[in-house]
Phi, psi and omega in degrees: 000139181296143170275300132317170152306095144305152159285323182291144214228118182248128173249169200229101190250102165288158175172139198268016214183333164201119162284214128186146215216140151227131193239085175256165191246132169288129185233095192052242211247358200269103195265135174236150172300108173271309204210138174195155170145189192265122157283111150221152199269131161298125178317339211288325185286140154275173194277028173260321170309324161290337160291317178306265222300028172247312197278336187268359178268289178350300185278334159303310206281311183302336190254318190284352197231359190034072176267144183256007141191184229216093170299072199229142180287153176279157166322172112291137167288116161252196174263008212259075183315303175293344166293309193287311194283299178294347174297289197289006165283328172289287150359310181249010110332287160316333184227048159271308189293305226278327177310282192309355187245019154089032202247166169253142181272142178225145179239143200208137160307142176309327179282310193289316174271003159266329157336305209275306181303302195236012171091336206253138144281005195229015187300156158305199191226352161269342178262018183251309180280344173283321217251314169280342150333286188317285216301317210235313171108358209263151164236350195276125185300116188268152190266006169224124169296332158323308173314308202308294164351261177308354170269358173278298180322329175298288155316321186258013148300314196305300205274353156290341189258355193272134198294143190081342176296301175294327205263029169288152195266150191272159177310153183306156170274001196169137179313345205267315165329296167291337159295337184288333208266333199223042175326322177299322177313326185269147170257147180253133174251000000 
């Protein structure tokens, strides 16, 4: 178990056929790029073998980058039940590892982390990689959008934890909400 607070921050993009991992470090407001890429599981593996090699990249990266938190996207919901089920096995592997070496797990929608990265939920996943281009200062073209994928993640960790960031106030809950809040807006005919 960690004894401090790292700056570092490992996101995680699961996945049973390609993972992809990113590790960046915070430096006051400034995030530099330690590491990002892929696992990808050889077709060759049954799906218990691809979970061993999932949960042991895991615990390499956790012992060699020491991160002091532990970042991973939620499924997608599909229509594919058996894709979704192996899927949330890789997922829950992947934050076991992250368990057993003593970090706390955050978990975040694909929409909450194009969010968080480009402003857009709906962002493409080439304006997701433009946007850490910037962000992180990197030039290296990634050969999978998975890296990417999980270096969003990462990120968009960073700016949920940033003290003030997360506690912004949300939007009204109901039109009825917003007239309690903003009386002057209504008009009477």
């Amino acid at each position: 178990m960690q004894s401090e607070r790292s700056d570092i921050i490992l996101g995680i993009d699961p996945g049973t056929v390609v993972m992809g991992y990113g590790i960046i470090r915070r430096n006051g407001q400034k995030l530099v790029l330690l590491k990002m890429g892929t696992l990808k599981l050889r077709s060759t593996l049954n799906s218990y073998q691809k979970l061993e090699r999932i949960y042991e990249t895991i615990t390499e990266l956790i012992e060699t980058h020491e991160p002091g938190s532990f970042a991973i996207e939620a499924p997608f919901y599909g229509k594919n039940v058996q894709s979704m089920l192996k899927l949330g096995r890789a997922q829950g592997v992947a934050i076991a590892a992250a368990i057993s070496a003593g970090l706390s797990v955050t978990e975040y929608s694909p929409k909450k982390v194009k969010q968080a990265v480009t402003g857009n939920g709906n962002a493409s996943k080439e304006q997701i990689w433009q946007m850490l281009e910037r962000l992180l200062q990197f030039r290296e073209k990634p050969t999978s959008f998975d890296a990417t994928d999980a270096l969003a993640v990462a990120v968009c960790h960073h700016f949920q934890d940033i003290p003030g960031i997360g506690a912004l106030p949300t939007g009204p809950k109901s039109w009825e909400d917003f007239i309690r809040k903003h009386p002057e807006k209504l008009v009477r005919r």
